[in-house]
N, C-alpha and C positions, 0 to 999 in steps of 0.2 A: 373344466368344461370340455376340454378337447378330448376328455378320457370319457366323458358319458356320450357324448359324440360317439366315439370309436364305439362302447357298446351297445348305443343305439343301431348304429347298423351294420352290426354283427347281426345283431335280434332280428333286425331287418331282411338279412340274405336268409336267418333260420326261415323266418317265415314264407319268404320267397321261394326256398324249397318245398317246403312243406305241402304250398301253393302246385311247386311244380306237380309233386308228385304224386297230389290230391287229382291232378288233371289227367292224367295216367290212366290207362282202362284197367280198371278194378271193379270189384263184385261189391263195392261198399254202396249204400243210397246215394243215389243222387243227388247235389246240392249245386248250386250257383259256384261256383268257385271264380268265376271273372269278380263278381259281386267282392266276395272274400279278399281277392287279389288287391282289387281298387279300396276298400275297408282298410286291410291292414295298412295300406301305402298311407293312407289320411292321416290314419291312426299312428302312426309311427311319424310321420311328416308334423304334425302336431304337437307330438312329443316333444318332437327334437326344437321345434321350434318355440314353445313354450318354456322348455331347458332354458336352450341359448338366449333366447330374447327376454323373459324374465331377470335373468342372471346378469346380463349385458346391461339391461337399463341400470340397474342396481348400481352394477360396476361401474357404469360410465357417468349416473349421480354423484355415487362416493369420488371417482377419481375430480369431477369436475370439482367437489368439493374442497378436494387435494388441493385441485391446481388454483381456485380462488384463492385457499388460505396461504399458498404455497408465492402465488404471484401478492397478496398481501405482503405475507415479511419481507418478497425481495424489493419491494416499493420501498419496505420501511427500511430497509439495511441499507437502499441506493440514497434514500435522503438523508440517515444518520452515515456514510460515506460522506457526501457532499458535508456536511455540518464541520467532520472531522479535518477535509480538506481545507478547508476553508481556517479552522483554529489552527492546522498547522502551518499553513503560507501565515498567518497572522505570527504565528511562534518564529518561522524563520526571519521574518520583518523583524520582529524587534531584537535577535538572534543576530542578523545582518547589523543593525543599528548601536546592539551593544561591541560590535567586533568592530565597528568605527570610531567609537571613541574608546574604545580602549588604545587603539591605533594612535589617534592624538595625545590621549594621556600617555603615551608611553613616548610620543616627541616630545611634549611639554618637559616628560621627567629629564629625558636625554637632554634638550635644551637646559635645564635648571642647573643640572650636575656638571652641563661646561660652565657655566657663569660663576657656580659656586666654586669651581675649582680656579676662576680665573681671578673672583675674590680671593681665593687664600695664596694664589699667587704673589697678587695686586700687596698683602700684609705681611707675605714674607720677604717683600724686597728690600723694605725699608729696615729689617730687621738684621737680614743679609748685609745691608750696608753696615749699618750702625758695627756689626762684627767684624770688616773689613776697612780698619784705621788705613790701610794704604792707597784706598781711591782716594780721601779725604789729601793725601800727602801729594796726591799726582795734580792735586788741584792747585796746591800751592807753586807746584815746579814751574816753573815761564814758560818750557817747551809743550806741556802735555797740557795745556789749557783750552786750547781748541779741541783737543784730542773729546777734554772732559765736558766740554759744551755740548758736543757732536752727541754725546751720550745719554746727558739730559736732556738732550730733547729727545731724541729716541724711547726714554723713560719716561717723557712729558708722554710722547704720544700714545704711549702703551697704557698709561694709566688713564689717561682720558678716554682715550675708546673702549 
């Protein structure tokens, strides 16, 4: 557009001369040349404006067209966005949720694996004794009887808690 512009009045200054120099005292017939002057001007002013404003409606149709279809999808992208956000805060919820009981179950496991080990304590003590005939002999001594009272119950209490 801007380049038939530019040769539109290019055309325009040719004619303007032409005008000029038709005004000129020369031996050619006489004619109206104001007439001519105001003529050409219409006639080129028309042109250009016909150009441009033909072309521009066109343009500014199709671009409005752009920008409906163009603000359509961003309508549609901004609510499948929203949709998206939303399933992902919903992903991190249960994301969050599964990262808390796993947190429990892994105290529960921790918890289970002192107690089991405090069972296989609890079953090797009595088996530990049974191997050791000389606690049995300290019990019989007269001095070391309180010693071995003192003990059982120590081992009362260990084994009941």
């Amino acid at each position: 557009l801007q380049q038939q512009v530019n040769e539109l009045k290019q055309e325009n200054a040719r004619f303007r001369q032409q005008v000029a120099r038709s005004q000129e005292p020369n031996d050619a017939p006489g004619f109206d040349t104001a007439g001519l002057t105001e003529h050409s001007g219409e006639a080129i002013e028309a042109d250009i404006k016909k150009d441009i404003t033909t072309p521009d409606v066109e343009h500014y149709k199709e671009s409005e067209k752009v920008s409906d279809t163009m603000l359509q999808k961003l309508k549609h992208f901004h609510l499948k966005k929203e949709s998206l956000d939303k399933e992902v805060t919903s992903y991190e919820e249960i994301i969050e949720c599964a990262d808390q009981r796993l947190t429990i179950f892994y105290s529960q496991i921790t918890h289970l694996e002192k107690r089991n080990k405090h069972l296989e304590d609890l079953i090797r003590r009595p088996r530990e004794k049974a191997r050791k005939p000389r606690s049995r002999r300290l019990e019989n001594h007269p001095k070391s009887l309180t010693t071995v009272s003192h003990i059982d119950d120590c081992y009362k209490k260990c084994c009941i808690s």
